[in-house]
N, C-alpha and C positions, 0 to 999 in steps of 0.2 A: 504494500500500500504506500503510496505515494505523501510526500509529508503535502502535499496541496488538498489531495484529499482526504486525509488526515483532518488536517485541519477546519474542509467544508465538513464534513460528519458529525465533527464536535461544535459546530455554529449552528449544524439544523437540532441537535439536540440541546443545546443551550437554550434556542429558540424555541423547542419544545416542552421545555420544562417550566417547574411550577414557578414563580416569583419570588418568592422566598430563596428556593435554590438559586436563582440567579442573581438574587440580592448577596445572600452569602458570597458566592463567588468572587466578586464584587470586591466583597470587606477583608475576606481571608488575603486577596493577591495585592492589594493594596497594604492593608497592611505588614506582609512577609516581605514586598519587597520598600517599604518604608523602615522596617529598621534592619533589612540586612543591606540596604545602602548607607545607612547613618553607621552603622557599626564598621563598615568597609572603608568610609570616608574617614570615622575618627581611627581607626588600625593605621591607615596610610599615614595621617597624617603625624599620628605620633611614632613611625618606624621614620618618618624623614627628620625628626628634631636630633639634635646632637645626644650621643650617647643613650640611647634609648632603653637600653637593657639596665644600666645604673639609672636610668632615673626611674624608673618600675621597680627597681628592688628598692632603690632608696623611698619609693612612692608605700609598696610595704611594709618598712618600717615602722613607717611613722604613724601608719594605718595600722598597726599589729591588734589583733583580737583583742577584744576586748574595751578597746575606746569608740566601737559606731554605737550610735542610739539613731533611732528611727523616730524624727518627729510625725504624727499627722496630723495637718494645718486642714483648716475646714473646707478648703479649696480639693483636696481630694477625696472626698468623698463625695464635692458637685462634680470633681470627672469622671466618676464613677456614673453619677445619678447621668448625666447628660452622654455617656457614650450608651448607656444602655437603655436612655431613651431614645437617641439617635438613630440604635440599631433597630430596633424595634419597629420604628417609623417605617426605615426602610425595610426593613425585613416582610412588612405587610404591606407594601404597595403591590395594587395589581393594575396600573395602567402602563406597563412595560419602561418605563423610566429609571430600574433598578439600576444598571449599571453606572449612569451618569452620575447617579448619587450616590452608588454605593464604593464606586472604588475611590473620589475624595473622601468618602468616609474613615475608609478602611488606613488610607494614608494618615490621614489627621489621626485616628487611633492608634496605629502603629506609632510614629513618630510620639506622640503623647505617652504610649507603655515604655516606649523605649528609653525616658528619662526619669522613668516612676522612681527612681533610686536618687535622684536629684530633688527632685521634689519635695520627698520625702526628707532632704538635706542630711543623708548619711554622709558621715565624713570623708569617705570615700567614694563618690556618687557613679564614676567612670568604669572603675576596675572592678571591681567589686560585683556589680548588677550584667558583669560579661554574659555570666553561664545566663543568668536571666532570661535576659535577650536574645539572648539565641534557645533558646527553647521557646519563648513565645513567636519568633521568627519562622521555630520547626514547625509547631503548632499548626501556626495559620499558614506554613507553605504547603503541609500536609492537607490540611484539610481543602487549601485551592486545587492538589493535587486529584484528591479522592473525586470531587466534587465536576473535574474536569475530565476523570478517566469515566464517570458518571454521564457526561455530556454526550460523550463521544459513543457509548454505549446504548444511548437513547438512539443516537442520530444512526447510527449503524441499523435499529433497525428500524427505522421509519421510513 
């Protein structure tokens, strides 16, 4: 099978699925690739600063167990309240619009989980929240996965 038609089979199935499913879609690929781009950008950009490896071991030093505390300011739990009202919105639209709004969504969400560790004002907000990130990154690249081998599976047999 051709990657062009590969690709028409999973558009007729997309096409034919429910709105929610393609709202998801949407939110998951937006957001996987909204913080495995920010995490790729900040990787780069701290492998090009002078001496990178001493200033990451000296970075956990001074971070050593034991000194993060995790504030929460009343501001996150309104990102909580307003992405899961957000999703929701979209997640129930049925006049075929999902994608337009669901993958700014899903970006703004991503991007937003992706400094949940900043926010939070751990003393170490960067290193620390790595594996995070990249598990919420797997998360929602997983589920754009399942969701698009799901598309392609509809369209095959329509």
């Amino acid at each position: 099978m051709s990657p062009v038609t590969t690709y028409q089979t999973a558009i007729r199935g997309y096409r034919a699925g429910p709105p929610a499913e393609r709202a998801g879609f949407g939110i998951s690929t937006g957001c996987a690739a909204a913080i495995g781009i920010s995490r790729a950008v900040n990787y780069i950009r701290e492998r090009r600063r002078a001496a990178p490896r001493v200033r990451s071991w000296g970075r956990r030093i001074y971070h050593s167990p034991g000194s993060e505390r995790l504030r929460v300011h009343h501001f996150l739990p309104g990102i909580v309240i307003a992405l899961l009202a957000g999703g929701a919105s979209i997640l129930t639209r049925h006049d075929g619009d999902e994608l337009r709004f669901s993958l700014p969504f899903g970006v703004g969400a991503g991007l937003t989980l992706d400094e949940i560790a900043l926010l939070g004002e751990l003393d170490n907000p960067y290193w620390e929240s790595q594996t995070l990130a990249l598990v919420q990154a797997a998360v929602a690249g997983a589920l754009a996965v399942g969701l698009g081998v799901r598309f392609h599976r509809r369209g095959s047999r329509a």
